[in-house]
Structures are given as C-alpha cells and as structure tokens.
C-alpha positions as CSV (number, residue, x, y, z in Angstrom):
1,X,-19.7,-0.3,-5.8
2,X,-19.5,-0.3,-9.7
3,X,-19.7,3.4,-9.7
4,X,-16.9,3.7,-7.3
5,X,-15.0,1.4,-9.0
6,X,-15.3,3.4,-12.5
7,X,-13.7,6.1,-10.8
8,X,-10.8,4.4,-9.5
9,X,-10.3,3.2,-12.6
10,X,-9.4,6.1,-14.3
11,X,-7.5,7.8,-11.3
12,X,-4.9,6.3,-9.5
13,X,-2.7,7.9,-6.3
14,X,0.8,7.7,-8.2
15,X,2.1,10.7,-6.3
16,X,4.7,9.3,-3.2
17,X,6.5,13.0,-2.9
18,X,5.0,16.2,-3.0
19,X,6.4,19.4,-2.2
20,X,5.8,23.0,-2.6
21,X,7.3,24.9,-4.9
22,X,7.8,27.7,-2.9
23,X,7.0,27.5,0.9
24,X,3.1,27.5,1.6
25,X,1.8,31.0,2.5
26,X,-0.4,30.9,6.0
27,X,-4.0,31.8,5.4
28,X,-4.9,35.6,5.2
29,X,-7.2,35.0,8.3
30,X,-3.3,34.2,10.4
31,X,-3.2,37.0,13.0
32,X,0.3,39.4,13.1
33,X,2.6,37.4,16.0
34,X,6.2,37.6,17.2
35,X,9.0,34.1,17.0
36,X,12.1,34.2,19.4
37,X,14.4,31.9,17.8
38,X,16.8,31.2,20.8
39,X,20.1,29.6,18.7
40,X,22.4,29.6,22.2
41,X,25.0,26.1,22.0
42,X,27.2,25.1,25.3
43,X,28.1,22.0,22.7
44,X,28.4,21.1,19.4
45,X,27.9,24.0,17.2
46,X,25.8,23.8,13.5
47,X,27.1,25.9,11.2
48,X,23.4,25.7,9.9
49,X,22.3,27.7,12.1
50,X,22.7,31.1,10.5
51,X,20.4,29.4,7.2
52,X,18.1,28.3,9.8
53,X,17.5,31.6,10.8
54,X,17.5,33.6,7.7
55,X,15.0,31.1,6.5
56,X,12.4,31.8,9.6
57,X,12.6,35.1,8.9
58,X,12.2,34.7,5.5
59,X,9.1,32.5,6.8
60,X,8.2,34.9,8.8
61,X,8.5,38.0,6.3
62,X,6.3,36.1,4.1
63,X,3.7,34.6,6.4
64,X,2.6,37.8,8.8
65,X,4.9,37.3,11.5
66,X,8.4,39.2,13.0
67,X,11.5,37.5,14.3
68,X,13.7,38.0,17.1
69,X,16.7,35.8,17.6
70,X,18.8,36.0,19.9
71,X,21.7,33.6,21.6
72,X,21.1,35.7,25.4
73,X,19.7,33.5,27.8
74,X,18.7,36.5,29.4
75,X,16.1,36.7,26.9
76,X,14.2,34.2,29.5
77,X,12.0,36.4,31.2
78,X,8.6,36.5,32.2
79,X,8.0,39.6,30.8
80,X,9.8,39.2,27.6
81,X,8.6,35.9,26.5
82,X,4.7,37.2,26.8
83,X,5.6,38.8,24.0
84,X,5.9,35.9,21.4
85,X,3.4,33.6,20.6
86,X,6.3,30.6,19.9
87,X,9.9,30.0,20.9
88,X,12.2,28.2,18.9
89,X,15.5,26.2,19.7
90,X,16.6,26.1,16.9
91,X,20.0,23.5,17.2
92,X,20.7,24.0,20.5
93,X,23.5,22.0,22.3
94,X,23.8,21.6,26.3
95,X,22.9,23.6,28.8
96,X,21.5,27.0,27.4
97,X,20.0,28.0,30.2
98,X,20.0,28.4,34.3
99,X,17.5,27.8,36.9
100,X,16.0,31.7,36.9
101,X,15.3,31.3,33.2
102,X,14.1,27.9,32.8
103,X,11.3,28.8,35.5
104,X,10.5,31.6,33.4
105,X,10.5,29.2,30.1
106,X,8.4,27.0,32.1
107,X,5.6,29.7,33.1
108,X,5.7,30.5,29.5
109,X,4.8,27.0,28.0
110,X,2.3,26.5,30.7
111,X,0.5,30.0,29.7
112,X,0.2,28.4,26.6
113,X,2.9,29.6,25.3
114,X,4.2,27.6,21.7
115,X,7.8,25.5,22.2
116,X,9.7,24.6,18.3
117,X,12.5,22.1,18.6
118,X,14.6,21.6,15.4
119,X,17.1,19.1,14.9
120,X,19.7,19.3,18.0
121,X,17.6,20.9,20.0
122,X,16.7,17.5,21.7
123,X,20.7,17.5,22.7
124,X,19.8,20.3,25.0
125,X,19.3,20.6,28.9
126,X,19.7,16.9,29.6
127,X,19.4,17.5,33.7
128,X,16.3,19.9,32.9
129,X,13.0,17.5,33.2
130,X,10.7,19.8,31.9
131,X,12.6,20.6,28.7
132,X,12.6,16.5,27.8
133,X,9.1,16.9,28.3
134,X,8.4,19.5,26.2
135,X,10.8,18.6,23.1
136,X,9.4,14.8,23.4
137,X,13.2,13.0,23.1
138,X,16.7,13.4,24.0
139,X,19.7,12.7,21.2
140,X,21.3,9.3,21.1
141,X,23.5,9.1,18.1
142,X,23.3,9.3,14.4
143,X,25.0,7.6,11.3
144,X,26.9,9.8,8.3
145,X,24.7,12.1,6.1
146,X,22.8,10.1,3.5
147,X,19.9,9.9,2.1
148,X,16.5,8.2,3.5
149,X,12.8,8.1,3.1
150,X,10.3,9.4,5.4
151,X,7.1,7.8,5.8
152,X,4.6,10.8,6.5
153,X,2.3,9.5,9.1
154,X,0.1,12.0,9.8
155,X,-0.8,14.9,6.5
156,X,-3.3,16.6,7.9
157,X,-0.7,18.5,10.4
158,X,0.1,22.0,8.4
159,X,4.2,20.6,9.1
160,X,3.2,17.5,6.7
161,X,0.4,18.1,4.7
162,X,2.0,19.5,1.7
163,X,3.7,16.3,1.6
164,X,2.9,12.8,0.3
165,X,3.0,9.6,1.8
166,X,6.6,9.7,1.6
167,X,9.7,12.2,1.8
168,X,12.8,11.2,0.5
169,X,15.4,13.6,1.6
170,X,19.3,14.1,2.6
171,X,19.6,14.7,6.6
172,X,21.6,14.0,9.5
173,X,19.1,11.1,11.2
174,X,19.3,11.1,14.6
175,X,18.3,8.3,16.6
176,X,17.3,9.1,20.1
177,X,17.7,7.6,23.6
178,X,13.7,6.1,24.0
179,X,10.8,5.7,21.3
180,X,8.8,8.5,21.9
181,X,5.4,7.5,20.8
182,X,3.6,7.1,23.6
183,X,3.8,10.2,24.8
184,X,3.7,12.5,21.5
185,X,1.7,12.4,18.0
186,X,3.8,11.1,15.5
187,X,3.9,12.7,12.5
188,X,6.5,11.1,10.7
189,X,9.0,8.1,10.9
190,X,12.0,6.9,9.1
191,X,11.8,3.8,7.1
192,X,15.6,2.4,8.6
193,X,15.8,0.1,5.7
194,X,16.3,3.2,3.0
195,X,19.5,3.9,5.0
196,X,22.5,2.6,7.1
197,X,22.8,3.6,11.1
198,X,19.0,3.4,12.1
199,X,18.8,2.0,15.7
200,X,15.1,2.3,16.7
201,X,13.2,-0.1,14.7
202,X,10.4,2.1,14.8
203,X,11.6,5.6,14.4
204,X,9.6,8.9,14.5
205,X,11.6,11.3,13.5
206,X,8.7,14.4,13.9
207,X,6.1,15.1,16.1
208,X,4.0,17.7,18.2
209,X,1.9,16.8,21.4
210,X,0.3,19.5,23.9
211,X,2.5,20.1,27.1
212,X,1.1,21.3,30.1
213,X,-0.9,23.8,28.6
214,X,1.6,24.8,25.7
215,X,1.7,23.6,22.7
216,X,5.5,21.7,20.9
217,X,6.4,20.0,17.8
218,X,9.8,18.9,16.8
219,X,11.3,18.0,13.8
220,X,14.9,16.2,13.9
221,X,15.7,17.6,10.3
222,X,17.8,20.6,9.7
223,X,21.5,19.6,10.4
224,X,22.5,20.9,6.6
225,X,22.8,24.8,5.8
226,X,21.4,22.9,2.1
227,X,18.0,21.9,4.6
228,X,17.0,25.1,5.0
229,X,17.0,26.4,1.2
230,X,14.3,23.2,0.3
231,X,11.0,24.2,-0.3
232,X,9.2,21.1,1.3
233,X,11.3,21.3,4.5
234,X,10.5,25.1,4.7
235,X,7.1,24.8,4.4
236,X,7.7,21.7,7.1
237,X,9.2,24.3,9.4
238,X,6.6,26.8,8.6
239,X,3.5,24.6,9.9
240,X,5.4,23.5,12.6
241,X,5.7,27.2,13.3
242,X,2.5,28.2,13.0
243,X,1.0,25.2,15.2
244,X,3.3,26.1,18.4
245,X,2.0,29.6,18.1
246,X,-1.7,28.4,17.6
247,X,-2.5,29.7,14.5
248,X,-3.4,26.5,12.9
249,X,-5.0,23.5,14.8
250,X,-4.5,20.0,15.1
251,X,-5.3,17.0,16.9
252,X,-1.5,16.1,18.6
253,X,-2.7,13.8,21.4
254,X,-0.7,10.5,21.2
255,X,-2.4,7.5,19.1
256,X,-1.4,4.2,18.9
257,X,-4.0,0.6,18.1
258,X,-5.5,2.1,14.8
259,X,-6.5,0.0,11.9
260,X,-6.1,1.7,8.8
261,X,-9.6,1.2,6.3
262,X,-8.4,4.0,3.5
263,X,-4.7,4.4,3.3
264,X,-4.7,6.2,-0.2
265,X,-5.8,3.8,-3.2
266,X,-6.9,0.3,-1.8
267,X,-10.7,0.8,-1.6
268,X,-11.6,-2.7,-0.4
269,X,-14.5,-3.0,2.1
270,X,-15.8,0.3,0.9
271,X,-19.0,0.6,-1.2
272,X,-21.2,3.7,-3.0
273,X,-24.8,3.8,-1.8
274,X,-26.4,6.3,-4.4
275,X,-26.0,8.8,-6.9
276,X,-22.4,10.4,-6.9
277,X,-18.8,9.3,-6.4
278,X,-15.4,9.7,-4.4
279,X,-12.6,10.4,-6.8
280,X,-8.9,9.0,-5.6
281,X,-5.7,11.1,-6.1
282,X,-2.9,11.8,-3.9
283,X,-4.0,9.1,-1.3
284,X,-7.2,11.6,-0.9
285,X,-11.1,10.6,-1.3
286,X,-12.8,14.1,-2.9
287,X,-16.4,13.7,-3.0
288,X,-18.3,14.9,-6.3
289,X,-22.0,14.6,-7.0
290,X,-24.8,13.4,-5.1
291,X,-26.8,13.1,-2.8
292,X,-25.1,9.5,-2.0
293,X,-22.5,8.3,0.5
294,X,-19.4,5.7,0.4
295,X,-19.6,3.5,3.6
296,X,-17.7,1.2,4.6
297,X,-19.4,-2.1,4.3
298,X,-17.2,-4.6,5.2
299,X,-18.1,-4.7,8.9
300,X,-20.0,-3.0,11.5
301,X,-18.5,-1.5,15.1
302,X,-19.8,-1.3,18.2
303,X,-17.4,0.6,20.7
304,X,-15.3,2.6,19.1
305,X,-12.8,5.3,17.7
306,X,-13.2,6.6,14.1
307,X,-10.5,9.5,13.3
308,X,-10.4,10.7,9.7
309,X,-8.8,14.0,8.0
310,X,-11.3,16.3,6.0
311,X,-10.9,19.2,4.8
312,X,-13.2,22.2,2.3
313,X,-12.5,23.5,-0.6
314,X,-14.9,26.8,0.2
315,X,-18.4,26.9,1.4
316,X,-19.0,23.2,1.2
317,X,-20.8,20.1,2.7
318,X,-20.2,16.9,3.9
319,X,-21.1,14.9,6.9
320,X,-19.9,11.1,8.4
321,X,-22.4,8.9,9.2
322,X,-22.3,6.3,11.9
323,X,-24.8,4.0,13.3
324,X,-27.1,3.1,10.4
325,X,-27.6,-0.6,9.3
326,X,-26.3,-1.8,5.8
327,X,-28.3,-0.8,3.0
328,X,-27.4,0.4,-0.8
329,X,-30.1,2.9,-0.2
330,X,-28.3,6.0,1.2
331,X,-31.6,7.5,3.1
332,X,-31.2,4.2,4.8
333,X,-28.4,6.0,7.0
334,X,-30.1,9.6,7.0
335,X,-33.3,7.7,8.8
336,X,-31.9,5.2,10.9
337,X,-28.1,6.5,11.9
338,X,-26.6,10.0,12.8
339,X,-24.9,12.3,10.9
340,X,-21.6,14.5,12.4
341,X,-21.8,17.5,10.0
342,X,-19.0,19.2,7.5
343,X,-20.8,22.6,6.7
344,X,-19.3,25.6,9.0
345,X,-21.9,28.1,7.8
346,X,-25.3,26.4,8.2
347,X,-27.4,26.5,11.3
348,X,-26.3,25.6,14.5
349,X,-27.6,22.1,15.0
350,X,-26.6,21.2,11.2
351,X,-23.1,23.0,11.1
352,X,-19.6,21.4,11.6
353,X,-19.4,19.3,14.5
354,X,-23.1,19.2,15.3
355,X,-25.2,15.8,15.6
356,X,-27.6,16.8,12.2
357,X,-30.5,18.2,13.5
358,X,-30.4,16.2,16.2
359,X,-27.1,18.6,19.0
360,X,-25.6,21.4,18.3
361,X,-21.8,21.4,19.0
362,X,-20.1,23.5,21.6
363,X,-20.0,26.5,19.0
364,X,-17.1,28.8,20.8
365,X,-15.2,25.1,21.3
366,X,-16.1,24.4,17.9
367,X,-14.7,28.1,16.3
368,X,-11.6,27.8,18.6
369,X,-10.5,24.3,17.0
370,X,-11.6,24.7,13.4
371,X,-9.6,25.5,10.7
372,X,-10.4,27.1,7.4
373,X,-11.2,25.9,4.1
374,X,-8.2,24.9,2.5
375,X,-6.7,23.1,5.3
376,X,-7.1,20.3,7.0
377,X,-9.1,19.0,10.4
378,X,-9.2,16.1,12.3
379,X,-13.1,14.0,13.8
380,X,-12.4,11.7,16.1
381,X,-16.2,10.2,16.9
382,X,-15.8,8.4,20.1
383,X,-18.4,6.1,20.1
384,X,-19.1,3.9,23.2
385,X,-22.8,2.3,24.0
386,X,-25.0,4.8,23.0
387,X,-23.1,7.5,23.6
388,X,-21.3,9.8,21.0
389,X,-18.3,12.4,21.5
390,X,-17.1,14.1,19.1
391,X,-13.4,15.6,18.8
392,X,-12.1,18.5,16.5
393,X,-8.8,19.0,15.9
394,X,-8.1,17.2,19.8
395,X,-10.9,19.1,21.4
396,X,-14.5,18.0,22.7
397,X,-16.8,20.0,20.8
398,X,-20.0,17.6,21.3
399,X,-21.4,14.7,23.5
400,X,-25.2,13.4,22.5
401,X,-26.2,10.5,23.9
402,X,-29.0,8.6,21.8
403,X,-32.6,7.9,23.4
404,X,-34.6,7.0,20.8
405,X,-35.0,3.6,20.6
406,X,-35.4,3.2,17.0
407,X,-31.6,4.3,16.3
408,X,-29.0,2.6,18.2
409,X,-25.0,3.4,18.0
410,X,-24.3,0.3,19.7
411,X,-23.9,-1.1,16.1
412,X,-23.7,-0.2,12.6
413,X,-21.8,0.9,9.6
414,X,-20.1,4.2,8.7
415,X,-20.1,6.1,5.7
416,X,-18.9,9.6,4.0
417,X,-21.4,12.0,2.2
418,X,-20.8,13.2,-1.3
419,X,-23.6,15.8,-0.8
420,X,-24.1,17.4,-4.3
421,X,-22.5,19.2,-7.3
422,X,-20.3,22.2,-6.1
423,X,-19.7,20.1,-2.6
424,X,-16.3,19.3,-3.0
425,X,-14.8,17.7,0.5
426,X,-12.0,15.8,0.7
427,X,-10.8,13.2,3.3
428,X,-8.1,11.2,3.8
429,X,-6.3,8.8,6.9
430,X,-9.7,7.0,7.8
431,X,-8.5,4.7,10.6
432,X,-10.7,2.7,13.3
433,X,-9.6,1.7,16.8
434,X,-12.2,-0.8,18.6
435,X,-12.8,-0.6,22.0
436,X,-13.0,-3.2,24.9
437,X,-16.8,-3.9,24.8
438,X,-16.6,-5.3,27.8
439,X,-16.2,-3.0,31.0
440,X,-16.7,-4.7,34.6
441,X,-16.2,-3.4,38.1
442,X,-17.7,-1.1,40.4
443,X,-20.5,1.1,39.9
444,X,-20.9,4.3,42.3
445,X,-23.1,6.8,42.9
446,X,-24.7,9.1,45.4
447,X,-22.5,9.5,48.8
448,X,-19.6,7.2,46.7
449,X,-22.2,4.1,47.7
450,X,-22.1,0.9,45.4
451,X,-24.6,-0.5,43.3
452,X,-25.0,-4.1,45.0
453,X,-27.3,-7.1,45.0
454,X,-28.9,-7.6,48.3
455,X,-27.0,-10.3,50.2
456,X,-25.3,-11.2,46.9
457,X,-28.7,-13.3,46.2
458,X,-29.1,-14.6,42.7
459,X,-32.4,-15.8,42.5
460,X,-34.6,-13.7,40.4
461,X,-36.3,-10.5,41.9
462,X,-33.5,-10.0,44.3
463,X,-33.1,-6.6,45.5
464,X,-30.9,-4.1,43.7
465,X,-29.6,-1.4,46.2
466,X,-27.5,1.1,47.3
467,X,-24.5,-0.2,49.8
468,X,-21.2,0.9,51.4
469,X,-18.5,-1.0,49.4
470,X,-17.0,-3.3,50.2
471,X,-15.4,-5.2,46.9
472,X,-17.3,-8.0,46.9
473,X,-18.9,-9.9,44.0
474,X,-22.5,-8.4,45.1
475,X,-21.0,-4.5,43.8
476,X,-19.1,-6.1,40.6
477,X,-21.3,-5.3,37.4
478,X,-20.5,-6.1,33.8
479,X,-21.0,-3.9,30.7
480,X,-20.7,-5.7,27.7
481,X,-21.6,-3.5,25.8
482,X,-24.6,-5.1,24.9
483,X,-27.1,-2.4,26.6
484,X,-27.3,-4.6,29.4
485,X,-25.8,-4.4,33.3
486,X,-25.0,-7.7,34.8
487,X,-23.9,-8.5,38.3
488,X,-24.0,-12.6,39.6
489,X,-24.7,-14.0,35.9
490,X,-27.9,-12.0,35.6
491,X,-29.4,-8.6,34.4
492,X,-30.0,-5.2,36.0
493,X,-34.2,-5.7,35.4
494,X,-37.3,-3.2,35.4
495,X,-39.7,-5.1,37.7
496,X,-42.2,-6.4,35.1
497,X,-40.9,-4.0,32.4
498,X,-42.6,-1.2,34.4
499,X,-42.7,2.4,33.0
500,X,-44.0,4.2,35.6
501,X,-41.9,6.4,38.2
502,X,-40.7,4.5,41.4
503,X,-40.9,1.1,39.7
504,X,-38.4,-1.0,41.5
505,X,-35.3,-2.7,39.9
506,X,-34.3,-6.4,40.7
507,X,-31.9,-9.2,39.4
508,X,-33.3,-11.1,36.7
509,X,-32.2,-13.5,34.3
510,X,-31.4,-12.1,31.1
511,X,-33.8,-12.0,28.5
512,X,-32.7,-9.4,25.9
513,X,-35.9,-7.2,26.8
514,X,-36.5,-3.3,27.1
515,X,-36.7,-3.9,30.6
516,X,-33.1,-4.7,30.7
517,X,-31.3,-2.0,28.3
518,X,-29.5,1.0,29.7
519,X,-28.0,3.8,28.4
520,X,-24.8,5.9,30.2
521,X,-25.8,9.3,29.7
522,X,-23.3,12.5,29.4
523,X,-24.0,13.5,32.4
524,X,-23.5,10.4,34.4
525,X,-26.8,8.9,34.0
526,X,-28.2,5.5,33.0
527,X,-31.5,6.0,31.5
528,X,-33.9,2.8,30.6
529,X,-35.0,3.6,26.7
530,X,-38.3,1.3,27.1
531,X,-39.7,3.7,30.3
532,X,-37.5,7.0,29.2
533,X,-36.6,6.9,32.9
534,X,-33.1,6.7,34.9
535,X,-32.0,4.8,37.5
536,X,-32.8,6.5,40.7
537,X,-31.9,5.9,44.5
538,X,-35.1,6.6,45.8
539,X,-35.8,9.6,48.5
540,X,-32.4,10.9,47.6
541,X,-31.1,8.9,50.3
542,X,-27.4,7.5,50.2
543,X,-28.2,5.0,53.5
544,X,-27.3,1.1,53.4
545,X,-29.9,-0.6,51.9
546,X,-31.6,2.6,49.5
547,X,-33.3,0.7,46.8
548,X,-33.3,1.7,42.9
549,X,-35.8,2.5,41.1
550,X,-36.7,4.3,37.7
551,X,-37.5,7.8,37.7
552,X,-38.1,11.0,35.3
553,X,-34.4,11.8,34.0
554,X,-33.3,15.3,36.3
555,X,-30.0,15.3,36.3
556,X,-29.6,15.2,40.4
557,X,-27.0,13.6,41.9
558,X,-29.1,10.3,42.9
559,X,-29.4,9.8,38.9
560,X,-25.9,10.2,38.6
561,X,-23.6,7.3,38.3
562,X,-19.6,6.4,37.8
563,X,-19.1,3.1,35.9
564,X,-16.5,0.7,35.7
C-alpha cells in the first residue's frame, strides 16, 4: 500500500468539470450513417429548435454522418426510416404523429432502429404507450431558468464521458411525472439543492436503456438556443447520437443496489501487491509499471456483481482478477484466482473478455460490443457459486464455470493489473452489488420432475429421487451458497464420497466434505468437483421414484437441472 500511497500523494482528482473544447470527433473507425431529426410541435413551440438543428448537422458534418430534418409526419414510413440509423425528436410537443405512422416508428425501433429524445420531447404523444416507453419519462413541470449542477453518474457513456463528476450548467430542468430509474440507465441526475423548483428528490435528468430491440437515450437539456452553441452539451448530444445509431456501445441496462469501492480519490480498502502503481487524476485509476496488481483488500465476496469502466490507450494490457485469496504476492492471484483479460489483440483464450488461458469469449459477441481504444467499456463479472459471466458493454460475451478444485470463485478478493511499462489502462466507477447467497425452492429437471427426498425422510441415507411435484418440504432445497444442496436440514450427499459412475446420492448430515459440494454448470448442470461427475437421473428415466446418481458430465437432458 505504501507505493500506492506515494502516488496519490502527489496526484490528486481536483478536476469537478470538464468539457471539450470543441465537440469530440467520433473515431475514424465510425461507419457513414443518415439522422432524421423529426422537430414537428402540436404544443409549446422552442424557439431553440432551429440551433438545435444547425448544431446536429454541424455534428453531423464533422463526425461522418448526413442530416435530414424534417417537421412531415409523413416522413413515418417503413421505407423511409430504413434509411437512418437514429431518429431524433428533437423538442417535440403533443401529438406529432397518427396511428399509420407510429406503427411505422414502432417497426423501426424494434428493427433496431436508434430513438434520441432531447429536452421536450418527453412532452410528446402522452396517449401513445410505446413512445413513453421508448423516451423513458413524460414532462411534469419545471421551475425558471437558472443555473444547477449535474452529478454525472455514469462517464463511461460517449454522452458523459468527456465530462467530470459534475456539470454545472444554465437549463430549463424539467421535472417529470415518475422517477425513471428502474426502468432506464441513468446517466446523470440533478443535485435539487444547487437550485430552486426540483420536485423529485432523486432526479435523473439523462439516460439511455435498450427498448424492444432499439436502442434510446434522452437528455432533458436543450430548452436555450445558448445550449446548443456549448461545447460540453454538443459533445453530450453527439454521444447520445452516436449510441442510438450504434456506433458506440454501452452497457444501458438499468442498475440500482451498487456500493461504490473507487469513486475517484478515496482509495481506502485498496492495496498494491507488487512492482508498479495506479496513478489518480480525474476520478480515473491509470495503471503504470509492473507486473503487479491493486486489489481490493478490504473484504472478500462471494455472490456477486463487479461493474467497472476501462478503457486503452492503444495496444495495451490489463486484466481483473477475481477469486484469489489475500496475499501481497501478486502471483498469488495469477495461480489461485482467474483473470477476465483487457488485451483485444492477443490470442483468443487470453484476449478481451476471455477467462486467461483458461475460455475464450464469444469472439463475434465480443467484436460486436467492444469499443476502441480511446473510449470507454463496461465488465460486469457476474459471479454466483462457481460460476462466472462475463458482460461487455451489456452483452454476454463469456460463461466458464470453475471445476478445478483448487480455485474456487465462491470466495475471494479482486484486483486490477498494472501489466508493465507501455501498458497504460485506465479504469474508473468500480462498484460491487452482493447477491442473495442464499437461494431455496424447487429444483427441476428431466420431464419438469422435482428433486425430492423419499417420503420426506430425514434420517441419514434417505433416498434422493426424482418425483412429480407436488410443493411440499420433501422438493424444497437450499443453496446457500456454500457449495452445498440442502433439503430437511441436511445435505445433498455422495454415498460414501463415491467417485465412480452410478454411485447413488442420499440425505446426509452435513459435514463440509467433497462428497457434498456442487457446482451449477452453464449448461444447467450440477457437477460434484470431488468425483468430476453430475447429478444424473439414472436410465434417463423421468418416472416417480428415478433415483440420482453421479455420472460422466454429457450434457443430456437427465444432467440438466433448473434451480431455485
């Protein structure tokens, strides 16, 4: 920790603002793509609107991609809207459309088709459920212009990254009818004690989720024809742009119940195991040196979900570690955890997204998700028992379960690499969410039977079997997360810690033995580590009374199994 700690001495994360001085050009790898910007009002009309145009196209002109913009509703058509990659509302007010054409919008979004709200375009098509879908919220009221500080919530987003943690910034603030947060990804919310009229307590005020197949993101700034000539708000529009059309990715699912354990300068419960160091600046870890790795030491997690932002400079390499026990020795985690690689150009089972050496990722899942050096991604490593999936940018891109009994993921620590000179990797938002450990209910398998104990017996060496359901305390099994399967206060048991194919299983009290650890499997399994073998209903029979057994792992539907 001393090392770390001479870093952070010497840099500090002072910035609380920062913007672009001119908007942030798209990567050179951004494809050529058409924008509708659909400006129609049947309310209120902005006078911003015209700036708000002018500045897409200027956007646009700037960032390899043409504008349309239009105010004709017949614009709505099937054939016409395949044409653009993202539509805009841009300050729309009532109802812009009719039936014909939202069914066309509709088909569009669902396509995959990109959706852009900015500022009253949640007062549109109140009566239209679909369109309150898709732009997240609907318009309550707002207070006078003034000015007000927004607390960036999310910065790896290309609509927020170029921003700190916060952005303080004249607008008209609109508060809207319901919190949408459960539904969308926040990316930022107002702080309602920087200004007067704030109604919501807490107050996103931007945000993009995926909408039945499409893609959205709002932003409720943009009311002032001044909006539209700031840097830092262009660039905002311009990400949010480029993520409806899918040129940039991001990870918009809705998350609530993380723990923050970096949130830009407070290091506590983090330590440096090896040569190297993390540098702080702009509420950003950058990794320089190596070969070492800053973990968090503080505490170890069982079930869990870790999200954190990373991003390359170039051709670097990093990795997160997960699983490994505490140790100042940073091989401890190499030999005795698992790595999720940073590296897009190295081999597939040690490239980004891969389990090192150990899975390759999903490579065409992987390439459709990532984005470029330069800009940011999103892990989430979804870690429950001992299995392991791994999310890029919102999509799956791996699931490895571990069977090797030497390494477990049902506990340990979590670290970043700082993988050598010339490796610079950044990463920032580190945030933990810990699951229930404890799962109980039902567990099903082949011809929908239940797992039960024979006659609901508890004494030990009682019969596990296959049964019709029937919801009684016989067919209710605990997982608590402990490797073990309980039913009736005692263990799913190995018969005498047997190895060999066909060896029965029974109720047993439990005794923290091999004979009693299970492991849920991608593929629906639950594999004893001790024996290698899975819980099998023997003869591939799905009658009343079909006992369990172990046998070799195969994948057929009497291994397979659906857990509480």
């Amino acid at each position: 920790m001393s090392r770390l700690r001479s870093v952070l001495s010497t840099i500090t994360a002072t910035a609380v603002m920062v913007l672009a001085a001119t908007p942030v050009p798209a990567p050179a790898a951004d494809p050529s793509y058409k924008v509708l910007v659909f400006s129609k009002t049947a309310g209120f009309r902005h006078s911003s609107i015209p700036n708000g145009i002018q500045a897409i196209r200027d956007l646009g002109a700037a960032n390899n991609f043409t504008v349309d913009a239009t105010e004709d509703g017949g614009a709505f058509t099937g054939a016409n809207l395949a044409q653009y990659r993202a539509v805009v509302f841009l300050s729309t007010t009532g109802d812009v459309l009719n039936d014909t054409q939202q069914g066309a919008f509709e088909s569009y979004v669902r396509a995959g088709g990109g959706y852009v709200g900015v500022h009253a375009a949640s007062d549109t098509e109140y009566q239209w459920p679909f369109y309150g879908g898709v732009v997240g919220g609907y318009f309550h009221s707002h207070p006078a212009i003034q000015q007000a500080t927004v607390r960036v919530e999310d910065r790896a987003h290309a609509s927020t990254s170029h921003l700190g943690p916060d952005w303080v910034r004249t607008d008209e603030w609109y508060n809207f009818q319901a919190n949408p947060r459960a539904n969308v990804h926040v990316l930022a919310r107002l702080d309602e004690g920087t200004y007067s009229g704030g109604t919501m307590g807490d107050h996103p005020i931007a945000w993009c989720q995926t909408y039945q197949g499409g893609r959205s993101w709002y932003t409720a700034g943009g009311h002032t024809e001044q909006a539209f000539a700031e840097p830092g708000f262009r660039a905002h529009l311009l990400g949010g742009i480029r993520y409806a059309a899918g040129t940039t990715k991001a990870d918009c699912r809705a998350e609530t119940g993380y723990t923050s354990l970096f949130n830009g300068s407070d290091t506590t419960g983090w330590s440096q195991a090896g040569p190297g160091s993390f540098a702080v600046a702009d509420a950003t870890l950058t990794s320089r040196g190596g070969m070492g790795m800053l973990w968090y030491s503080a505490k170890e997690f069982r079930s869990y979900s870790l999200k954190l932002d990373w991003k390359l400079a170039g051709d670097d390499n990093s990795g997160v570690f997960i699983g490994f026990p505490a140790s100042s020795d940073p091989w401890s985690a190499v030999n005795n955890g698992y790595e999720i690689q940073i590296d897009p150009t190295d081999a597939v089972d040690r490239t980004t997204g891969a389990v090192y050496t150990f899975k390759s990722a999903d490579i065409a899942a992987r390439d459709g998700a990532l984005n470029p050096p330069g800009e940011w991604n999103t892990y989430e490593l979804l870690v429950e028992g001992e299995r392991l999936q791994v999310f890029l940018n919102g999509v799956k891109i791996n699931d490895f379960t571990n069977t090797d009994p030497a390494r477990s993921l049902q506990q340990g620590h979590f670290g970043l690499q700082n993988h050598g000179d010339g490796d610079d990797v950044s990463f920032r938002n580190i945030r933990v969410k810990e699951l229930s450990a404890t799962r109980t209910g039902r567990i099903t398998g082949l011809g929908g039977k239940c797992v039960d104990v024979s006659n609901a017996g508890t004494a030990d060496g009682t019969k596990i079997q296959l049964w019709t359901c029937n919801g009684t305390n016989a067919q209710q099994w605990t997982l608590p997360g402990d490797g073990t399967v309980r039913a009736l206060g005692k263990c799913l048991d190995v018969r005498s810690g047997g190895t060999a194919n066909g060896t029965l299983t029974q109720l047993w009290t439990c005794n923290g033995s091999g004979a009693q650890q299970w492991a849920a499997q991608s593929g629906g399994a639950l594999r004893n580590p001790q024996s290698g073998r899975c819980l099998d209903a023997s003869g591939n029979s799905s009658a009343d009374g079909t006992a369990l057994h172990i046998w070799d792992c195969n994948g057929a539907a009497n291994q397979r199994w659906t857990l509480p």
